[in-house]
Backbone as JSON Lines, residues from 0, in Angstrom:
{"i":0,"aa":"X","n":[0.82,-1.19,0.0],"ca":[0.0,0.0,0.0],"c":[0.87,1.26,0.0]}
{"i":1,"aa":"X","n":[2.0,1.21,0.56],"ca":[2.99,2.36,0.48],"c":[3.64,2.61,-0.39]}
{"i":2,"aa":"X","n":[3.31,1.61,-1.51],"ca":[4.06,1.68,-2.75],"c":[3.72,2.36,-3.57]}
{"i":3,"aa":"X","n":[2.4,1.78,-3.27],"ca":[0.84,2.78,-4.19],"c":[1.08,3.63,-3.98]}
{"i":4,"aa":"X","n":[0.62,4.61,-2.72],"ca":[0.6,6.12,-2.56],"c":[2.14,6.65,-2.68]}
{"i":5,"aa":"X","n":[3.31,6.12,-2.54],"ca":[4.71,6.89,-3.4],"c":[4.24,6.91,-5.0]}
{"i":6,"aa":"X","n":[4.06,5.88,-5.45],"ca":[3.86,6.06,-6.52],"c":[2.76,6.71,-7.03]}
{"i":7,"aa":"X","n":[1.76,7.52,-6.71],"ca":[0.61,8.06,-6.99],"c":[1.42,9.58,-6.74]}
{"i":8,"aa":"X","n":[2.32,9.53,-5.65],"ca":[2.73,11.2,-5.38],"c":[3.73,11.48,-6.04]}
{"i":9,"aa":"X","n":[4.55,10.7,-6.3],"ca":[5.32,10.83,-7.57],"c":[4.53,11.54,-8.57]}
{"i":10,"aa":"X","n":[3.75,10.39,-9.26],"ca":[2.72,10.53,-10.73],"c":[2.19,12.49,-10.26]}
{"i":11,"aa":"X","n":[1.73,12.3,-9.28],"ca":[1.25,13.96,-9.58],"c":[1.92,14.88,-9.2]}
{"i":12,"aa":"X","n":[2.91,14.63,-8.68],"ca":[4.07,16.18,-8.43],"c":[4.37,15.74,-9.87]}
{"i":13,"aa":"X","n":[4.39,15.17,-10.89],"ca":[4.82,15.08,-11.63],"c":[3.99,16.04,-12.78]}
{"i":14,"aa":"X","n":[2.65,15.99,-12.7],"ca":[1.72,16.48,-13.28],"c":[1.79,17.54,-13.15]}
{"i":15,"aa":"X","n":[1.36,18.07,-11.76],"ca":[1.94,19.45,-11.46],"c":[2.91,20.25,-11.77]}
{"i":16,"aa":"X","n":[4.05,19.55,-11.79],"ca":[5.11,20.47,-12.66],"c":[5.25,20.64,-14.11]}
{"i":17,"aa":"X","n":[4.26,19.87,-15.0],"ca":[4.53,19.7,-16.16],"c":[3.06,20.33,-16.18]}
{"i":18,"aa":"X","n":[2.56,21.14,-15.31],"ca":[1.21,22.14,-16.02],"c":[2.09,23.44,-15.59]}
{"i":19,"aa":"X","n":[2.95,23.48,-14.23],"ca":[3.32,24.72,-14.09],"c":[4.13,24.99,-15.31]}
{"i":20,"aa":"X","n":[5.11,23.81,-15.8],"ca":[6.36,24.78,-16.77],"c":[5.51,24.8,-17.8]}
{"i":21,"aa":"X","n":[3.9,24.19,-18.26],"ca":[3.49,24.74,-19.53],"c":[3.51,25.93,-20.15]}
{"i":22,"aa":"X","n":[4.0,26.76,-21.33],"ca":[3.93,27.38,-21.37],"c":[2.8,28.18,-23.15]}
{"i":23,"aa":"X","n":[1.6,27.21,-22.76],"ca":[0.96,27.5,-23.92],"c":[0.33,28.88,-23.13]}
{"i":24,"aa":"X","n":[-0.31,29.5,-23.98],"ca":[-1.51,30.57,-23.22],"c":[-2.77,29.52,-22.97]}
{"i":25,"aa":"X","n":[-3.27,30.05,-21.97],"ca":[-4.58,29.86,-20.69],"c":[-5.37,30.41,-20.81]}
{"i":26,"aa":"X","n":[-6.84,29.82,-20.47],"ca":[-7.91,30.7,-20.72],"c":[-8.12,31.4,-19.41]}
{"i":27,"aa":"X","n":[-8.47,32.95,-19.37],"ca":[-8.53,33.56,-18.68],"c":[-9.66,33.22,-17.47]}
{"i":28,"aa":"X","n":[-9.83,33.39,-16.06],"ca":[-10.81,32.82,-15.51],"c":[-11.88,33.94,-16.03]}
{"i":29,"aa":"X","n":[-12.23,35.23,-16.27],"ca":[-12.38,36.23,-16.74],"c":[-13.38,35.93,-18.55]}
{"i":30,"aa":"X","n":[-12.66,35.07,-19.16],"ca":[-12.63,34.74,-20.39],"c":[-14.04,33.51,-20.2]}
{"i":31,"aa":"X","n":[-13.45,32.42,-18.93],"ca":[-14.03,31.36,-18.7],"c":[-16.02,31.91,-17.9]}
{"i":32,"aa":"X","n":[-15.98,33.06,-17.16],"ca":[-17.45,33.53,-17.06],"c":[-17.97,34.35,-17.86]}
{"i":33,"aa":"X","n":[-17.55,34.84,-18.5],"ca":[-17.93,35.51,-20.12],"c":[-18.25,34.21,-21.02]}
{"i":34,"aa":"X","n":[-18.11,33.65,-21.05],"ca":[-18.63,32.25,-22.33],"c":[-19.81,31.7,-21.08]}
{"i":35,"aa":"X","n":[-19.68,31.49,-20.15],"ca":[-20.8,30.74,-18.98],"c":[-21.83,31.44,-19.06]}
{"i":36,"aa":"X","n":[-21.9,32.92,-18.78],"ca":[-22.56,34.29,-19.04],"c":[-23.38,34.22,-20.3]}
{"i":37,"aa":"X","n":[-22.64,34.06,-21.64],"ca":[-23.57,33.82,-22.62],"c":[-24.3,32.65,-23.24]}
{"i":38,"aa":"X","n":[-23.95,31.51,-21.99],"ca":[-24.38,30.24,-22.46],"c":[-25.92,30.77,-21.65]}
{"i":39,"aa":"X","n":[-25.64,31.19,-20.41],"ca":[-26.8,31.21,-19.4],"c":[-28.22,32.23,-20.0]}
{"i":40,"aa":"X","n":[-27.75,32.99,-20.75],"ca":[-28.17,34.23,-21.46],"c":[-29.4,33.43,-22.47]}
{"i":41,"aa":"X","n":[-28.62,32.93,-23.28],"ca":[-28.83,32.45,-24.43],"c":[-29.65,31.61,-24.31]}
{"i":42,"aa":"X","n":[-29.62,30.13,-22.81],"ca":[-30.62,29.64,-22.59],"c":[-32.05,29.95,-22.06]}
{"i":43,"aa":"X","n":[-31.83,31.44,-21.23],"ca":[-32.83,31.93,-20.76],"c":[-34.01,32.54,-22.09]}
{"i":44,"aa":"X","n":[-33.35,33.38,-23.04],"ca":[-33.95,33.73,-24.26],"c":[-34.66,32.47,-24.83]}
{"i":45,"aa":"X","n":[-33.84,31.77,-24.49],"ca":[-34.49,30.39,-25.45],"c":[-36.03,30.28,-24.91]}
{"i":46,"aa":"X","n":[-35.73,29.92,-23.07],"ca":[-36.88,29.16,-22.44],"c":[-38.13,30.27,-22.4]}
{"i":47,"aa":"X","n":[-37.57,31.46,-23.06],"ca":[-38.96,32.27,-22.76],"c":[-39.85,32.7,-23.98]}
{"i":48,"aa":"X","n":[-39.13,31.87,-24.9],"ca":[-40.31,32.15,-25.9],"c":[-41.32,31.42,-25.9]}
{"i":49,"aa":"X","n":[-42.28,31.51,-26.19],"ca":[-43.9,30.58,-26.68],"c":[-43.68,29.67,-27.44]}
């Protein structure tokens, strides 16, 4: 069982560092409620027509 969880904390410090040194561009959190915003929008228009 101690093998498992070294090896599981390995596997994700591993992950972790290979999202920190990513260096693509990110969607802004900013970016990410502006698209939620017009999904929510868009469904409301929907549900209120006849």
């Amino acid at each position: 069982m101690a093998a498992e969880a070294n090896a599981y904390d390995a596997w994700f410090r591993a992950q972790v560092k290979a999202a920190l040194e990513d260096a693509r561009a990110g969607t802004s959190q900013v970016q990410v409620m502006q698209a939620a915003q017009a999904l929510i929008d868009a469904t409301r228009q929907g549900q209120s027509k006849p």
